[in-house]
C-alpha positions, 0 to 999 in steps of 0.5 A, spaced: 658 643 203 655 638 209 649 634 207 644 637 210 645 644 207 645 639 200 639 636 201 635 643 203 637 645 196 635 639 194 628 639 197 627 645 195 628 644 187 624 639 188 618 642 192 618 648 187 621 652 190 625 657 189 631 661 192 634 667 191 636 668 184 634 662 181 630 662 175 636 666 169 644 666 169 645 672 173 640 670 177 633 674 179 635 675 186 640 680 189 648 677 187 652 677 193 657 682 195 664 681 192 667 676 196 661 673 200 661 666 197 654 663 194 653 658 200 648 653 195 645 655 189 639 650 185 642 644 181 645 647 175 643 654 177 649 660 178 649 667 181 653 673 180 659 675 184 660 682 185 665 685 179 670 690 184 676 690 181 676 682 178 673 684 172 666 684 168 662 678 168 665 674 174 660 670 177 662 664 183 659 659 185 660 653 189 656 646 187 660 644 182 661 636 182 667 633 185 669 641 187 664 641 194 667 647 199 672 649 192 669 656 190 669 657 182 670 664 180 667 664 173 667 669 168 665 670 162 669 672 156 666 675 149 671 675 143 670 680 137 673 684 133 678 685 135 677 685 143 676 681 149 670 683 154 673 683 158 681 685 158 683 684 164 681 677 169 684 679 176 683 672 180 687 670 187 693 665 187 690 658 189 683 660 185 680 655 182 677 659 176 673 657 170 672 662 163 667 662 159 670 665 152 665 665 146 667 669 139 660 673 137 662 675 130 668 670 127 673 665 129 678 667 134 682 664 138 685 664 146 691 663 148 694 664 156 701 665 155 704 661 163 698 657 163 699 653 157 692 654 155 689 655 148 683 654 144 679 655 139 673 660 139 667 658 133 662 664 132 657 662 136 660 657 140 663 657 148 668 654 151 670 653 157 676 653 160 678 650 167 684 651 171 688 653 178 691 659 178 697 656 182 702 661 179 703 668 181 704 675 176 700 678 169 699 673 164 698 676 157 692 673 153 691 674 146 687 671 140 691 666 137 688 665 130 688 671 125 681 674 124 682 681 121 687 688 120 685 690 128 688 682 130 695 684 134 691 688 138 686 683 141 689 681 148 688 682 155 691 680 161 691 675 166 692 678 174 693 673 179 695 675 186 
């Protein structure tokens, strides 16, 4: 992202204004179009990508510290007995891709066979995941800590293209 276009944002946050979709999570203002990139959002602020095909919850954005002109593709996994919403992530070889999994009812636990990603998921808290998928093919995901009858049926998958 130029200089300019940060310092726009940044007056304008400044200002008190707003651009379309500050002000919640998902953003107030009409998301962008699946695969239109969020040129600049408000310190901290995020919007909604377009969800076709990449899986609920997908969200990108680009102000990331250190990522300036790297698009993260952001979703947000919720865990419970015995399922993850949603089961399938469909990301783009190279994507740098951040998940936001958080368990809503007891601990689980996520573990991402091929990327050697694995954490633990407390009830009520998130973690977040940060990784690029620099490898192609489906990659099974599944709870990784025993949490009830229905736990060898909680997985999903991984498509990275």
């Amino acid at each position: 992202m130029n200089r300019v276009a940060i310092l726009l944002v940044l007056s304008l946050a400044l200002a008190g204004c707003t651009l379309p979709g500050a002000g919640t999570q998902y953003g107030a203002g009409t998301p962008p179009q699946q695969g239109e990139p969020v040129k600049a959002l408000p310190a901290g602020g995020m919007m909604q990508g377009g969800s076709g095909g990449m899986g609920n919850g997908m969200m990108e954005h680009s102000n990331m510290p250190g990522m300036e002109g790297m698009m993260v593709k952001e979703f947000t996994i919720v865990a419970s007995q015995f399922k993850f919403e949603p089961s399938t992530i469909t990301v783009s070889k190279g994507d740098h891709v951040r998940l936001r999994v958080k368990s809503v009812d007891v601990k689980h636990g996520i573990n991402i066979e091929g990327y050697d990603l694995k954490r633990d998921l407390n009830p009520g808290e998130e973690a977040v995941i940060d990784f690029v998928a620099d490898k192609s093919g489906d990659f099974e995901f599944y709870c990784s800590v025993y949490c009830g009858e229905g736990h060898k049926e909680m997985e999903g998958k991984l498509i990275v293209r």
